[in-house]
VEXNU-173809 format. One record per residue (C-alpha): chain; residue in one letter; z, x, y. Coordinates in steps of 0.5 Angstrom, whole numbers, plus 500, padded with zeros to 3 digits. Example, Ala and Ser with C-alpha at 12.3 -4.5 7.8 and 13.67 -1.06 7.14 Angstrom:
<recs>
- A:A:516:525:491
- A:S:514:527:498
</recs>
This chain:
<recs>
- A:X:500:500:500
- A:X:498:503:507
- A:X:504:502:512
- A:X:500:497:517
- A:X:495:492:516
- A:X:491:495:521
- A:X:492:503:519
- A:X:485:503:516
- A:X:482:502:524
- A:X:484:509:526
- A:X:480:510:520
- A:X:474:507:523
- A:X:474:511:528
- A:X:474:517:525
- A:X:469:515:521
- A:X:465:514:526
- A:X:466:520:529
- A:X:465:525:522
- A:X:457:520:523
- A:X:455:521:530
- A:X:457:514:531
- A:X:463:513:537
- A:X:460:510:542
- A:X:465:510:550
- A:X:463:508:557
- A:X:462:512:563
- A:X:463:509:570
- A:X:457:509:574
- A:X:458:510:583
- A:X:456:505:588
- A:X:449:502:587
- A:X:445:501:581
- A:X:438:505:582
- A:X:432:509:581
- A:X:437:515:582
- A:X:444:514:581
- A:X:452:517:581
- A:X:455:518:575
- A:X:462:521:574
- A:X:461:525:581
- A:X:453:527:579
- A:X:446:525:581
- A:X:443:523:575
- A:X:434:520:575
- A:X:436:514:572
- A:X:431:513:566
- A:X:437:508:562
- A:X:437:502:566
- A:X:434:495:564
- A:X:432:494:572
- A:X:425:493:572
- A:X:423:491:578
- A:X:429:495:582
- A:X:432:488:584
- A:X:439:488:582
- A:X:440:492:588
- A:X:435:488:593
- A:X:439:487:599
- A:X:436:479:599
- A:X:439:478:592
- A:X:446:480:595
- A:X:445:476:601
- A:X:444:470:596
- A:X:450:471:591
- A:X:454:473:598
- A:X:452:466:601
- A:X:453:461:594
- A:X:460:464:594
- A:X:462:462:601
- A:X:459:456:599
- A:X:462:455:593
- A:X:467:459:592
- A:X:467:465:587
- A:X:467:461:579
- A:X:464:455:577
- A:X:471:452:574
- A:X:468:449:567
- A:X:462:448:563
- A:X:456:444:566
- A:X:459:437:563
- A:X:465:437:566
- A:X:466:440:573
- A:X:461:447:573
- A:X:455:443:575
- A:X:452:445:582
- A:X:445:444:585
- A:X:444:452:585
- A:X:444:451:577
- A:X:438:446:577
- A:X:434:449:583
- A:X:435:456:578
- A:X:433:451:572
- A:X:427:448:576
- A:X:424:455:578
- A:X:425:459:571
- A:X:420:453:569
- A:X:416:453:574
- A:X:415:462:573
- A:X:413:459:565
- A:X:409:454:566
- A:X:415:449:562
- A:X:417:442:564
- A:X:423:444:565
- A:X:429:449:564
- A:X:436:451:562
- A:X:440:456:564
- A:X:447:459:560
- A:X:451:464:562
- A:X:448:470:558
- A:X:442:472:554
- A:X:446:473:548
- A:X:449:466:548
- A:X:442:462:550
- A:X:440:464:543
- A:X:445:464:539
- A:X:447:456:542
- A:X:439:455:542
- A:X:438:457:535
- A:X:445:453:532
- A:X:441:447:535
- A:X:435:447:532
- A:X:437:449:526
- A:X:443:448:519
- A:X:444:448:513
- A:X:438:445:510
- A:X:434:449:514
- A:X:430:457:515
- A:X:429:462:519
- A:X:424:468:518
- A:X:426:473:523
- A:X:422:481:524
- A:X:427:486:522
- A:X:427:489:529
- A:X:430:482:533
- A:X:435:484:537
- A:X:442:483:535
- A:X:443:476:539
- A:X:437:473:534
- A:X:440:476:527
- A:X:447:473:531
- A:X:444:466:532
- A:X:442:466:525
- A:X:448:468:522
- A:X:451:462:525
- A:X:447:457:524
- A:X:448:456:517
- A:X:441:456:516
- A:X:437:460:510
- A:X:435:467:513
- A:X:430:472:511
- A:X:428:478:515
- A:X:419:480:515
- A:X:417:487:516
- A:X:417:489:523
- A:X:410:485:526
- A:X:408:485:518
- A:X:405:479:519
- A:X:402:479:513
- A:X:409:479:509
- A:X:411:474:514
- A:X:405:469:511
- A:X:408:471:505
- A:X:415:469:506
- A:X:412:462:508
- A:X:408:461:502
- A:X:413:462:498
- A:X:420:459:501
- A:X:417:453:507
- A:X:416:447:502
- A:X:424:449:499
- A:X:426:447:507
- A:X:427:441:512
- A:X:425:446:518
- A:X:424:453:519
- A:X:424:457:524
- A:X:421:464:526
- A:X:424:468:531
- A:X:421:474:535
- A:X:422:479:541
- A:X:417:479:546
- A:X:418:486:548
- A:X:422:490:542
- A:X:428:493:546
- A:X:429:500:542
- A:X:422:501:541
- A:X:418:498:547
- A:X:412:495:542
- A:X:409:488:543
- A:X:411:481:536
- A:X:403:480:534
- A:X:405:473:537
- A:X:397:470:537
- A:X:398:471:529
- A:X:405:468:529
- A:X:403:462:533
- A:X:397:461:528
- A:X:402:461:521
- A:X:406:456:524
- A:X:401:452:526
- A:X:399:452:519
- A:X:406:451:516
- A:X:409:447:520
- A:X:414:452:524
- A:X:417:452:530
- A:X:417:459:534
- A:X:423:462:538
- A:X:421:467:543
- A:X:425:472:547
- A:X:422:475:553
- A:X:428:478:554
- A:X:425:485:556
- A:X:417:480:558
- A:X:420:476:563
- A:X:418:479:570
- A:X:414:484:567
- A:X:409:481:563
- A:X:403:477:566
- A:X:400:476:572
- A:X:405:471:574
- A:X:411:475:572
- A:X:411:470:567
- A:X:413:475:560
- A:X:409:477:554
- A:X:407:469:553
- A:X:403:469:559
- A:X:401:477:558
- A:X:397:474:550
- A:X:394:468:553
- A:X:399:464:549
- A:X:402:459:554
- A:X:401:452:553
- A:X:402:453:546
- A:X:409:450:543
- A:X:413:454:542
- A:X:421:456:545
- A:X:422:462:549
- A:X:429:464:551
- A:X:430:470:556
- A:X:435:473:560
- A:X:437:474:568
- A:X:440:480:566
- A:X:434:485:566
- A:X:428:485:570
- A:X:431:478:575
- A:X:437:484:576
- A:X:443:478:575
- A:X:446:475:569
- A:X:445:470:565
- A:X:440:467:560
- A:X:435:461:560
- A:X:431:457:555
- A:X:425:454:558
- A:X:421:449:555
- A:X:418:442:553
- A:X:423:436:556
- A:X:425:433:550
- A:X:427:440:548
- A:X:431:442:554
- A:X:434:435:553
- A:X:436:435:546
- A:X:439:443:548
- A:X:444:440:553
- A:X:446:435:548
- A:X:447:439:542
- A:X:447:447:544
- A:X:454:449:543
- A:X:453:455:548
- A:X:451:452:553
- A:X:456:446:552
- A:X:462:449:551
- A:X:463:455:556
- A:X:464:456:563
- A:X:457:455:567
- A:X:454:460:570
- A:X:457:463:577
- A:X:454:461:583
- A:X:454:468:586
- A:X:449:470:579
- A:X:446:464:580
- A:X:443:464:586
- A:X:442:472:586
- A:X:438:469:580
- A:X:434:465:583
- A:X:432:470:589
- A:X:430:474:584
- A:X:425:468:581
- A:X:423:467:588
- A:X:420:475:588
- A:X:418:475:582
- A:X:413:471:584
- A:X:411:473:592
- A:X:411:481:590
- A:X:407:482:585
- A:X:406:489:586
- A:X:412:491:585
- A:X:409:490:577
- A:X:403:493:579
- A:X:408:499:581
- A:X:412:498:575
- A:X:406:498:571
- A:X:403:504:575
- A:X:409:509:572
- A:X:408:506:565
- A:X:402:509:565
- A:X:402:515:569
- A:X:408:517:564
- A:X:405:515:559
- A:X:398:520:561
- A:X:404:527:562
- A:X:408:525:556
- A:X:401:525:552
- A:X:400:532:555
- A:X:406:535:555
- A:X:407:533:548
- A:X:400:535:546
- A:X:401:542:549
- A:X:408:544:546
- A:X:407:541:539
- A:X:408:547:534
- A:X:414:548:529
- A:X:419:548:534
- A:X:417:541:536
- A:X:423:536:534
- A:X:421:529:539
- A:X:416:525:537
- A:X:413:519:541
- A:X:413:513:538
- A:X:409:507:539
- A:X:409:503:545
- A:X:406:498:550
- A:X:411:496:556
- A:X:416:500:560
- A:X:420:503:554
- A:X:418:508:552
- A:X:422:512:545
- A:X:422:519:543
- A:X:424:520:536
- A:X:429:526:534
- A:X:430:529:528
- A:X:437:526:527
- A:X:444:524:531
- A:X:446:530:533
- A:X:439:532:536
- A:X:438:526:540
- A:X:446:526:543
- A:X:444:534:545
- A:X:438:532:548
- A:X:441:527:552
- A:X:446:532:554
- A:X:442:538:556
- A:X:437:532:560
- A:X:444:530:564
- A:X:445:537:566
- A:X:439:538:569
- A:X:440:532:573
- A:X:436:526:568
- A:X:439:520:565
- A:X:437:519:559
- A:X:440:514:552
- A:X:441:517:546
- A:X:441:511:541
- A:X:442:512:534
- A:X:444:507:528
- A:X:446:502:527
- A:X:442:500:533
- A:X:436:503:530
- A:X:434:505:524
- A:X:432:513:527
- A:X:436:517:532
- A:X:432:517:539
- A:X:431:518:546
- A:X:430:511:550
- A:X:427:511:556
- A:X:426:505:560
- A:X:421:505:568
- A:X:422:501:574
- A:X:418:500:579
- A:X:422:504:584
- A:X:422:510:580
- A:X:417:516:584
- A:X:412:520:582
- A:X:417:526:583
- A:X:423:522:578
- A:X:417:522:573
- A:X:416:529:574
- A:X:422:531:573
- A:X:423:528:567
- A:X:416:531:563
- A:X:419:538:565
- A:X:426:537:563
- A:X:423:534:556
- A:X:419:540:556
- A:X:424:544:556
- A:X:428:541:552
- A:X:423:540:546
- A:X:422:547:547
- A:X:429:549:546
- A:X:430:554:540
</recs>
């Protein structure tokens, strides 16, 4: 017998440490950007999700300053009771407007959206297919839902054929379920054959453009729109958090579905509604998503510049002592794969050192340790420069 019921947590976290594993938090200085201060350094941030460079624009401040004043700094309770606000459904309203839906709901996280939008669709009698690579709240969701789940090979759209030929008949509904944009690999769902298999086999796909939403499209509007996919049925879930520079989550889509989530989505109806300094910073965001398109263009200009130097730079130095290799990617996430844990954290630290901020993800998260680096349209020609030199050097490293 141990002498605690809770000896063996210590014993996880020696674990985790002996792995590579442990994971801890360092606190950023003042505003979020394209540069930043972390703990007392100046860092080229190449970690942040903020796409468009709006979590710091002055006009969302002012937003989410005047919504506090207005209505204080909480919504007080769920949507049902006493934390609906006007600001809510104008936030609802314009997210359908940028996705072309009838209508919207908005959550109070990402994760919660499809974890409360996926428990709704489906329980027990039913199935969800999901990529292997979907994002933690989507295998959550699942979990939850009490429905039969089964993983297809990541974009394997073939495999996920075979999974519906073989277990569609045996349920009442099913449910597949995809990133838009993969977050730890930057690769786009073959959506277009995912819409057509569902088509064929009765199912109801959900969509999260968690990574798409404001970077995707000519209207911002996400991967949807980027594949020519919109108007076809279907259930897209987002987030505020990322490219809109706020917090929350949303669901967008046909009246009726929207209407049946504020009824029966347990994480929309059971939590406090999102604050009203997050909701109205949202709604700026919206509103610049589709008055300034070139702040897309700009973002996009960076992925490909980028994209060309690391081409280059990588050519050039291949060799024995190469140990980062880029995978594959279609969006502002760009992966380089290291050959373990240990080489990918070393990287990150050197990259620091000399002034570049870059994650080092490692498993579970992904099923290979890698460098993660994300764009944003604020970055500069200099900050991308910078970066292709530091990766020189590191990939050069003896």
């Amino acid at each position: 017998m141990s002498s605690s019921p809770y000896e063996w947590i210590e014993n996880s976290l020696i674990a985790l440490h002996r792995a590579h594993r442990y994971r801890s938090v360092a606190a950023l200085e003042g505003m979020a950007g394209a540069t930043i201060q972390r703990q007392g350094q100046r860092l080229v941030n190449f970690a942040s999700n903020d796409y468009l460079g709006l979590a710091s624009d002055p006009r969302l401040a002012e937003a989410a300053i005047a919504a506090i004043r207005t209505y204080g700094t909480g919504s007080t309770g769920s949507r049902l009771l006493s934390g609906h606000r006007e600001l809510h459904q104008q936030l609802e309203r314009a997210i359908a407007a940028l996705k072309g839906s009838e209508d919207a709901l908005v959550f109070s996280s990402g994760y919660l959206a499809n974890l409360g939008t996926i428990a709704a669709l489906v329980g027990t009698p039913d199935l969800i297919l999901g990529d292997q690579y979907n994002h933690s709240s989507l295998r959550s969701g699942a979990q939850v839902s009490g429905a039969k789940v089964l993983d297809y090979r990541h974009r394997d759209v073939a495999h996920l054929r075979d999974l519906l030929e073989t277990h569609r008949d045996r349920h009442r509904r099913c449910l597949i379920t995809t990133d838009s944009v993969f977050s730890m690999d930057g690769d786009l769902c073959p959506l277009t054959a995912i819409l057509n298999l569902a088509d064929t086999y009765e199912a109801m796909v959900l969509v999260d453009e968690a990574h798409g939403t404001g970077v995707f499209g000519e209207r911002g509007s996400g991967v949807v729109e980027h594949l020519g996919c919109s108007g076809r049925p279907l259930v897209p879930v987002g987030t505020l958090s990322k490219a809109l520079g706020s917090l929350g989550g949303y669901v967008a889509g046909s009246q009726p579905l929207i209407d049946f989530l504020r009824n029966r989505a347990p994480g929309w109806i059971y939590t406090t509604a999102l604050s009203p300094a997050d909701t109205a910073a949202a709604l700026a965001a919206v509103q610049v998503v589709q008055q300034e398109p070139q702040r897309r263009q700009a973002l996009w200009a960076n992925v490909n510049y980028l994209n060309q130097s690391l081409n280059q730079a990588l050519e050039v130095s291949s060799g024995p002592r190469s140990h980062l290799k880029q995978l594959p990617s279609e969006s502002p996430i760009m992966c380089l794969e290291g050959a373990s844990a240990v080489s990918v954290m070393e990287a990150s630290r050197q990259l620091q050192e000399l002034g570049l901020w870059v994650s080092a993800v490692r498993p579970p998260t992904v099923p290979t340790s890698r460098l993660r680096i994300t764009l944003m349209a604020t970055h500069q020609t200099t900050h991308l420069d910078r970066l292709v030199t530091g990766l020189q050097s590191i990939k050069d490293a003896p």
